[in-house]
DSSP file (Angstrom, degrees, kcal/mol; ACC not computed):
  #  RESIDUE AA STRUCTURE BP1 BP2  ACC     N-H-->O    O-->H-N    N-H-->O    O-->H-N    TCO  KAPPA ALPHA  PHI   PSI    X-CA   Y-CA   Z-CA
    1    1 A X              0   0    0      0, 0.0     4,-0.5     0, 0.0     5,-0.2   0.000 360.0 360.0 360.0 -30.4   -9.6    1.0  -25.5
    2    2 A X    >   +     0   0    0      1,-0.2     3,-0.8     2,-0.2     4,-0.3   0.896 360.0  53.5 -76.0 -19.1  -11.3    3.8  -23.5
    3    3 A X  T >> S+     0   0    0      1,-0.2     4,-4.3     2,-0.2     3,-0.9   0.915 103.9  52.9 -44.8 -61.3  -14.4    2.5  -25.0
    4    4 A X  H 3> S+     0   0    0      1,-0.3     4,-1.2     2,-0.2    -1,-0.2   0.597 109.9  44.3 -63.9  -6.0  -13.9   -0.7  -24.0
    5    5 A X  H <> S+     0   0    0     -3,-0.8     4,-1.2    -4,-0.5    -1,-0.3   0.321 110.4  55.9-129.9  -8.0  -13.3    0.0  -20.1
    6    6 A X  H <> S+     0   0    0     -3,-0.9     4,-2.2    -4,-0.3    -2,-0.2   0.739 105.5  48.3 -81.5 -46.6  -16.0    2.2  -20.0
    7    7 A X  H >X S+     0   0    0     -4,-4.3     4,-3.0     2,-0.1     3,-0.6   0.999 119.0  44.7 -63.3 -47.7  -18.5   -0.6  -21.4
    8    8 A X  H 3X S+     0   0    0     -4,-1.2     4,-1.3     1,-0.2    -2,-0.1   0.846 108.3  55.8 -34.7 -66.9  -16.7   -3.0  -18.4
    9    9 A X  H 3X S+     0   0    0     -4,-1.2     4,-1.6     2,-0.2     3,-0.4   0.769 105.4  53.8  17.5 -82.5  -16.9   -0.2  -15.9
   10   10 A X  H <X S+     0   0    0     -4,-2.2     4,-1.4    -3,-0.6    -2,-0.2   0.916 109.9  45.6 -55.4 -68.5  -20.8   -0.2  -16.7
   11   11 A X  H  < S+     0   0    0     -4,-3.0     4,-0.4     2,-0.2    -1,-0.3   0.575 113.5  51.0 -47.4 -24.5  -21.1   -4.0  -16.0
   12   12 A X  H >X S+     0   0    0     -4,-1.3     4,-1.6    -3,-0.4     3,-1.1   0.939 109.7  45.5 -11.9 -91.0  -19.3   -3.7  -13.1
   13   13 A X  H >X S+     0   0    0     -4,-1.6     3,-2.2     1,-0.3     4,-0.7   0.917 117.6  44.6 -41.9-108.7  -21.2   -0.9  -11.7
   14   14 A X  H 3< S+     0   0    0     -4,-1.4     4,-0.5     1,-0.3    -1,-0.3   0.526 108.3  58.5 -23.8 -29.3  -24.7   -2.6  -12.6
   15   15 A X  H <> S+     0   0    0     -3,-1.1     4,-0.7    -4,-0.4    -1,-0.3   0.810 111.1  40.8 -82.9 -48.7  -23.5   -5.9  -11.3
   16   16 A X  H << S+     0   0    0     -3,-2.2    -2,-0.2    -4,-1.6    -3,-0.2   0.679 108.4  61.0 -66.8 -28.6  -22.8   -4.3   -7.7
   17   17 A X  T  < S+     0   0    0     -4,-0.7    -1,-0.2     1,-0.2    -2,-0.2   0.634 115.3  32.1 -80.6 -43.8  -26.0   -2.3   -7.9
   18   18 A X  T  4 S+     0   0    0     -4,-0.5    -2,-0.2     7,-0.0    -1,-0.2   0.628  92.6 104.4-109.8  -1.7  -28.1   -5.7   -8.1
   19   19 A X     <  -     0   0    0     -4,-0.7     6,-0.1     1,-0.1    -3,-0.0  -0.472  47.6-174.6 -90.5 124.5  -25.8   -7.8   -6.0
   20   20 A X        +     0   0    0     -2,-0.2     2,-0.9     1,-0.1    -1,-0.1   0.490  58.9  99.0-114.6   6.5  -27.5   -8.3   -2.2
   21   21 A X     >  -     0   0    0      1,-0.2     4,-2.0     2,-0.0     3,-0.4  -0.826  61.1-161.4 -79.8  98.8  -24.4  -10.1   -0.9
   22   22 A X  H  > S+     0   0    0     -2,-0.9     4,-3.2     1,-0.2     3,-0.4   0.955  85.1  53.6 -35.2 -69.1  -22.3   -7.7    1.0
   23   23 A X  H  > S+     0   0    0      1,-0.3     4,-1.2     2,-0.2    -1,-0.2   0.890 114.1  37.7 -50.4 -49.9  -19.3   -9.6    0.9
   24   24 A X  H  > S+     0   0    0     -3,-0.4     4,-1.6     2,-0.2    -1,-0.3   0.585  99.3  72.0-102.7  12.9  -19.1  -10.2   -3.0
   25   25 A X  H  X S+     0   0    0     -4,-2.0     4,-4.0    -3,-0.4     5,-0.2   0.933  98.3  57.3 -36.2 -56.4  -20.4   -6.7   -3.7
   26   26 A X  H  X S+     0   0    0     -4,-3.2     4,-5.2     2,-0.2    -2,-0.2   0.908 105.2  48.1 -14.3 -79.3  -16.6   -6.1   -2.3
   27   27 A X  H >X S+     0   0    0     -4,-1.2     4,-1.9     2,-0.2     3,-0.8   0.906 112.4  49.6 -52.5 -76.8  -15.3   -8.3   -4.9
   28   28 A X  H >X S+     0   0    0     -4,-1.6     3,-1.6     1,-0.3     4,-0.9   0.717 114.0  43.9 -23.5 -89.9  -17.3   -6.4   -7.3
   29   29 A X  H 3X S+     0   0    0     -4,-4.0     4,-1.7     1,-0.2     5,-0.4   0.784 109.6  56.6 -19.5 -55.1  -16.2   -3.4   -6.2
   30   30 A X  H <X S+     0   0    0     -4,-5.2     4,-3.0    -3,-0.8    -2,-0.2   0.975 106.7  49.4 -51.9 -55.4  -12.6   -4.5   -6.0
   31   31 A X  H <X S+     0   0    0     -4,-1.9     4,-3.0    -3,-1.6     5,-0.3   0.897 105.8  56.7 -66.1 -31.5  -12.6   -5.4   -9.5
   32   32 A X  H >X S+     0   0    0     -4,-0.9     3,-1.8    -5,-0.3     4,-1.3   0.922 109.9  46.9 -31.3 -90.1  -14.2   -1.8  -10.5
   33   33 A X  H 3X S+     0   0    0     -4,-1.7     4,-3.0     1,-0.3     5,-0.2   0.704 115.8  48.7 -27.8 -53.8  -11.1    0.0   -8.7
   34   34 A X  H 3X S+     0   0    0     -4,-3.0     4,-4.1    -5,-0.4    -1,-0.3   0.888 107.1  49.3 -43.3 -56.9   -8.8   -2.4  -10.4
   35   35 A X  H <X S+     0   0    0     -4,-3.0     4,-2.3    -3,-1.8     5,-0.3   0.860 113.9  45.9 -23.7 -66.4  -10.1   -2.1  -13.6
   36   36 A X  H  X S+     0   0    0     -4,-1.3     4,-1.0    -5,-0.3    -2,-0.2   0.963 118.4  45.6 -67.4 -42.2  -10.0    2.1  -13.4
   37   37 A X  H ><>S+     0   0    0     -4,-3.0     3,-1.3     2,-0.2     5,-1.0   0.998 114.7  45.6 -76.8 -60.3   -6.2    1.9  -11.8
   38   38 A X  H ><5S+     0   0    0     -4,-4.1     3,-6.2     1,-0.3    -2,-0.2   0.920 110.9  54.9 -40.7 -83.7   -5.2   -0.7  -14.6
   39   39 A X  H 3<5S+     0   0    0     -4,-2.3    -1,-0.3     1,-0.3    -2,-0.2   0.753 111.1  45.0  -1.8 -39.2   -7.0    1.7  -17.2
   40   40 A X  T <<5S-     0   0    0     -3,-1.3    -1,-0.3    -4,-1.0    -2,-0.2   0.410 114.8-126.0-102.1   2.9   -4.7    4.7  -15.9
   41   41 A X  T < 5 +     0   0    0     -3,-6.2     2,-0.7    -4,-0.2    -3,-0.2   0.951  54.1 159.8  36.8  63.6   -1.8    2.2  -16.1
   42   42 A X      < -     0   0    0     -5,-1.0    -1,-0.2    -6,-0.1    -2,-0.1  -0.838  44.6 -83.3-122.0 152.5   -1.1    2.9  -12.7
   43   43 A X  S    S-     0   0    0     -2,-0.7     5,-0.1     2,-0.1    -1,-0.1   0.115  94.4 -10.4 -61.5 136.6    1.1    0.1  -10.6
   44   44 A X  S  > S+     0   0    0      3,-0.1     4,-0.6     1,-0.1    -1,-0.0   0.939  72.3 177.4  57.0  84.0   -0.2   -3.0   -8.9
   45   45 A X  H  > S+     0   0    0      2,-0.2     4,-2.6     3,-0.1     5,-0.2   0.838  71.7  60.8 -85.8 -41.6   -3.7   -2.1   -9.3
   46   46 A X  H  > S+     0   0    0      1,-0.2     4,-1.8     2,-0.2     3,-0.2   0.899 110.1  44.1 -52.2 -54.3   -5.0   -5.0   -7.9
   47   47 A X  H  > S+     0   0    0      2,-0.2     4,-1.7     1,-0.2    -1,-0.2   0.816 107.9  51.6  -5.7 -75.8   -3.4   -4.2   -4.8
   48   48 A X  H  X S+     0   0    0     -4,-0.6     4,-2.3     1,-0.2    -1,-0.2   0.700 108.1  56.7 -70.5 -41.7   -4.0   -1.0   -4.5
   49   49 A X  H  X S+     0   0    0     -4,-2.6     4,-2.7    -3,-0.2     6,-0.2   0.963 102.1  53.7 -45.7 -74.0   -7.7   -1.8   -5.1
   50   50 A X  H  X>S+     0   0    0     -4,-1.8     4,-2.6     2,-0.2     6,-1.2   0.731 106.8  53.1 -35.6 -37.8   -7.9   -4.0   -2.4
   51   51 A X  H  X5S+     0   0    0     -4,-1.7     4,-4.0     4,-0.2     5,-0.3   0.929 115.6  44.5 -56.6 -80.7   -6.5   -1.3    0.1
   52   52 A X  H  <5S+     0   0    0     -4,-2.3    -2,-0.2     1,-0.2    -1,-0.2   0.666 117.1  36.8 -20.4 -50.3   -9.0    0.9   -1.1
   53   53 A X  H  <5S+     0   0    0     -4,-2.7    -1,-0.2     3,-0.1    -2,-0.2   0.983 139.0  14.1 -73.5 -70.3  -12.0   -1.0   -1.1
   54   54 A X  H  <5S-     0   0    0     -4,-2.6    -3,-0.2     2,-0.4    -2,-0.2   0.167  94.7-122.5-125.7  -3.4  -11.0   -3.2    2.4
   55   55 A X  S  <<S+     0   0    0     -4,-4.0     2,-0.3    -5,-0.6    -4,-0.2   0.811  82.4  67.6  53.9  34.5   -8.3   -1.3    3.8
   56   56 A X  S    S-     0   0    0     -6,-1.2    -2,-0.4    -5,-0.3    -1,-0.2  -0.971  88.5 -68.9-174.9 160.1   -5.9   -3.9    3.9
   57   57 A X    >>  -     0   0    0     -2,-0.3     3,-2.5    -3,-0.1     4,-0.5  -0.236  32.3-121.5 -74.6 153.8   -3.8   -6.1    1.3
   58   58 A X  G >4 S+     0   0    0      1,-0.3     3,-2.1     2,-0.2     4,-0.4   0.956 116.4  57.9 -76.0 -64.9   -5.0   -8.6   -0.9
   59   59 A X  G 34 S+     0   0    0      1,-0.2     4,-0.5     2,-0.1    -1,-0.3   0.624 109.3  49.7 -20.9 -28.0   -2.5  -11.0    0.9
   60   60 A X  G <> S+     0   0    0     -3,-2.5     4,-1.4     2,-0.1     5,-0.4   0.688  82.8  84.6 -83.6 -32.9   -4.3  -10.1    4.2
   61   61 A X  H <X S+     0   0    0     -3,-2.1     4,-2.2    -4,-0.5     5,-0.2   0.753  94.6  39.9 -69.0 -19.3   -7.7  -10.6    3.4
   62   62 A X  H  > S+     0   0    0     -4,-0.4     4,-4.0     1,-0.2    -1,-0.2   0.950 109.8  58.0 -72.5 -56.5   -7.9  -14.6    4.0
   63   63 A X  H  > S+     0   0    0     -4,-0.5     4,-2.4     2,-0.2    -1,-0.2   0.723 111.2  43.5 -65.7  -9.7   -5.7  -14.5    7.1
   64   64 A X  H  X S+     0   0    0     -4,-1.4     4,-0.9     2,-0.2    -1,-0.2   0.846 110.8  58.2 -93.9 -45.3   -8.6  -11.7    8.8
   65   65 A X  H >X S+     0   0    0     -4,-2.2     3,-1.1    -5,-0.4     4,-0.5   0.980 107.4  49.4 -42.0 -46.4  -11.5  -13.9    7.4
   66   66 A X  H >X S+     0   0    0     -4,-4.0     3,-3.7     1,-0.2     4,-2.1   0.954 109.3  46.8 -46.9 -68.1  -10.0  -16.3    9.4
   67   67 A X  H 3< S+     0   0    0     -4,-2.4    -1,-0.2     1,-0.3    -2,-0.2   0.186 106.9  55.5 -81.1  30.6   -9.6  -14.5   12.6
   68   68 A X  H << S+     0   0    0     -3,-1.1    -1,-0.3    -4,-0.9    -2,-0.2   0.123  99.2  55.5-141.4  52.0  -12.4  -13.3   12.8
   69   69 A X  H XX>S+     0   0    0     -3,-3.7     3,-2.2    -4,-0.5     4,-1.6   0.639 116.2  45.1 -80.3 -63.5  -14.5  -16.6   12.5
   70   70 A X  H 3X5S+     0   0    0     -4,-2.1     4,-1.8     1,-0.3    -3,-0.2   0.876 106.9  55.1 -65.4 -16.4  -12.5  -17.7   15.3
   71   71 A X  H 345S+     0   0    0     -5,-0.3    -1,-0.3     2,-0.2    -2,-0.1   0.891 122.2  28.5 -61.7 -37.9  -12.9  -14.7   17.0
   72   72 A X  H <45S+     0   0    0     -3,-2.2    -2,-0.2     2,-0.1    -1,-0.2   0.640 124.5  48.0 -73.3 -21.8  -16.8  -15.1   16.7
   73   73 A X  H ><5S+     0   0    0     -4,-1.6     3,-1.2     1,-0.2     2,-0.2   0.646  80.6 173.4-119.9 -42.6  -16.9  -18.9   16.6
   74   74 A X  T 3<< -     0   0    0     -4,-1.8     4,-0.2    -5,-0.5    -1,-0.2  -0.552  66.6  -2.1  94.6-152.7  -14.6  -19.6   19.6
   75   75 A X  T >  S+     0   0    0     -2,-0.2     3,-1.3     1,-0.2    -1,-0.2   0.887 135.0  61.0 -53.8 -45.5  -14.2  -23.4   20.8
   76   76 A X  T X> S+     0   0    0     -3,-1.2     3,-0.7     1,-0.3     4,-0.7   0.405  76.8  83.7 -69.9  -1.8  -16.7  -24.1   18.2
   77   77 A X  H 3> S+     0   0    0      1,-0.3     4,-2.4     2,-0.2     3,-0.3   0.976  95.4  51.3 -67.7 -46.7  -14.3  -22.7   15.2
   78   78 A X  H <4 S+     0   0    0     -3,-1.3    -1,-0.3     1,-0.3    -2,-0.2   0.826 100.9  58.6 -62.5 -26.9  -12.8  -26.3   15.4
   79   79 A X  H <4 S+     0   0    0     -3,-0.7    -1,-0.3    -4,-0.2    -2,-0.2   0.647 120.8  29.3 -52.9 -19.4  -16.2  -28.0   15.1
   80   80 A X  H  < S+     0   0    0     -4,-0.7     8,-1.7    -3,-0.3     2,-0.3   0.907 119.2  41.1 -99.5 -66.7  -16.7  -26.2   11.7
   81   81 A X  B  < S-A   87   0A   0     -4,-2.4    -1,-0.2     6,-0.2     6,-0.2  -0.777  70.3-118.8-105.3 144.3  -13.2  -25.6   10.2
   82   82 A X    >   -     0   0    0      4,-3.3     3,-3.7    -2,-0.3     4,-0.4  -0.350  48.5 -97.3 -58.1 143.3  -10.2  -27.2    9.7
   83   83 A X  T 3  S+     0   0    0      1,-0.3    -1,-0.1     2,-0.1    -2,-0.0   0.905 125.3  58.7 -70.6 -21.9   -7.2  -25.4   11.4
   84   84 A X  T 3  S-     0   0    0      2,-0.1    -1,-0.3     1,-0.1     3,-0.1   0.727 126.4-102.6 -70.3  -7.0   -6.5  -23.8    8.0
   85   85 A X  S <  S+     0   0    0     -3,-3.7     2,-0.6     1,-0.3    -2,-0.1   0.556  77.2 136.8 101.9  27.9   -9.7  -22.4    7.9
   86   86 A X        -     0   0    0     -4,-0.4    -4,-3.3     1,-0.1    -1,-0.3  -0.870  68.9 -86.9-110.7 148.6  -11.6  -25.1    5.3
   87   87 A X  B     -A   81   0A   0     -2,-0.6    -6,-0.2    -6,-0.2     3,-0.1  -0.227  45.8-107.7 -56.1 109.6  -14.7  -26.4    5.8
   88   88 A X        -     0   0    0     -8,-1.7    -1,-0.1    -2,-0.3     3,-0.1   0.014  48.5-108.9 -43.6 127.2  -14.5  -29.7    8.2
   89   89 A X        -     0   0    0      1,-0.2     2,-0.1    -3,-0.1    -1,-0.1  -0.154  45.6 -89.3 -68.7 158.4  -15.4  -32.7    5.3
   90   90 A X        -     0   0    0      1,-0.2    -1,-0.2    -3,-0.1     4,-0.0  -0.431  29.3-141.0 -86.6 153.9  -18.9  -34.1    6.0
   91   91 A X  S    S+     0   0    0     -2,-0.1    -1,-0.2    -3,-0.1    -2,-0.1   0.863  76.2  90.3 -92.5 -26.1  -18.4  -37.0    8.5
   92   92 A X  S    S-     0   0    0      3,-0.0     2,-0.1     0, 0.0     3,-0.1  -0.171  85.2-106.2 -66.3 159.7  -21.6  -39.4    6.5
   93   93 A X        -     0   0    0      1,-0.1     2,-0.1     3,-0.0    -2,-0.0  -0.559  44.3 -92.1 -79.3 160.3  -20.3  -41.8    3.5
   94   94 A X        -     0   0    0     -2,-0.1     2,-0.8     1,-0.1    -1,-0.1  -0.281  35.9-124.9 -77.5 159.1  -21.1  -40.7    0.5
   95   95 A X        -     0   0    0     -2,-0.1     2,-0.2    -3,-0.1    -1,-0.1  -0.847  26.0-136.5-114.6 118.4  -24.4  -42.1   -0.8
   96   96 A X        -     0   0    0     -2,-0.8     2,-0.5     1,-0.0     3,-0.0  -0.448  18.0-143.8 -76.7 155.1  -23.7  -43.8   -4.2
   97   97 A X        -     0   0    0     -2,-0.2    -1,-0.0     1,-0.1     0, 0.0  -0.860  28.7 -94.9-108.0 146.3  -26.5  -42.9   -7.0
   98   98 A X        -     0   0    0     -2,-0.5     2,-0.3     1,-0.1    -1,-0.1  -0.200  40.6-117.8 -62.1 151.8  -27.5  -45.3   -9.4
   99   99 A X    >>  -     0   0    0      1,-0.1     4,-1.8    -3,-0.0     3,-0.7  -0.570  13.2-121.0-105.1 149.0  -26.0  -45.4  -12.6
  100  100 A X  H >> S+     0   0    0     -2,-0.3     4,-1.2     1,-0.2     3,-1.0   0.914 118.4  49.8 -45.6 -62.6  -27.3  -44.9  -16.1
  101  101 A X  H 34 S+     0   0    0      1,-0.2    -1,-0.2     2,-0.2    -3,-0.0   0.680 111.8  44.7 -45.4 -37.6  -26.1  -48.4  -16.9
  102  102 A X  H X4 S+     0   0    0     -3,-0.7     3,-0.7     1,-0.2    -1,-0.2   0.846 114.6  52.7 -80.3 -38.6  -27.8  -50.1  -13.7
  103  103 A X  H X< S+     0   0    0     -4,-1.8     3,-0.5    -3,-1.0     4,-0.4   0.814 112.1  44.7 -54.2 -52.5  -31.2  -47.9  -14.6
  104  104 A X  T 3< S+     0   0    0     -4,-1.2    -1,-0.2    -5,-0.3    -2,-0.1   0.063  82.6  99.1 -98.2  18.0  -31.3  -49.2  -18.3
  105  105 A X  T <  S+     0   0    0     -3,-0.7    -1,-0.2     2,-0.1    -2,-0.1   0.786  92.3  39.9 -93.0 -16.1  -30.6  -53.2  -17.6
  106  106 A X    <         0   0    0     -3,-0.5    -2,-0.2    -4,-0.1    -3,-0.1   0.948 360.0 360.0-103.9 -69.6  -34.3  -54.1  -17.8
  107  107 A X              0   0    0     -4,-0.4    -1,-0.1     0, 0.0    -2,-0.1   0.360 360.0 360.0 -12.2 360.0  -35.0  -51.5  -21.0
């Protein structure tokens, strides 16, 4: 098993290492930490990870993304997102695409 969490580890590690997105390097990272705490059997790793990495609880991290778009964003937060913090649905109809069948009626 220690084999096996060593190779994970490694992919991990390499995966963060080429990763140029700040934000899911985190993740990356987060899953490292997890990984090594689970490995050690040691409780609520996932958790515990999250502290580490972001310095606050996994439960937490959506409600700070949130506030601080609207904290950057303003009036405008409401132009963008939805008050739950999803992205406001695009106001155009959808534009239908032609269909195999409709494509293939002279063939």
């Amino acid at each position: 098993m220690e084999h096996f969490v060593g190779r994970v580890l490694l992919r991990l590690e390499k995966a963060e290492k080429d990763e140029s997105n700040a934000h899911l390097r985190d993740d990356i990272r987060i899953a490292w930490v997890t990984c090594l705490y689970a490995a050690r059997n040691e409780p609520k790793p996932h958790e515990r990870a999250t502290l580490a990495v972001l310095g606050i609880l996994p439960d937490q991290v959506w409600p700070r993304i949130l506030a601080n778009r609207k904290a950057r964003l303003g009036d405008e937060f409401s132009r963008w997102y939805e008050a739950d913090g999803s992205p406001l649905a695009d106001k155009k109809p959808p534009v239908p695409s032609p269909s195999k069948s409709s494509q293939r009626k002279d063939a």
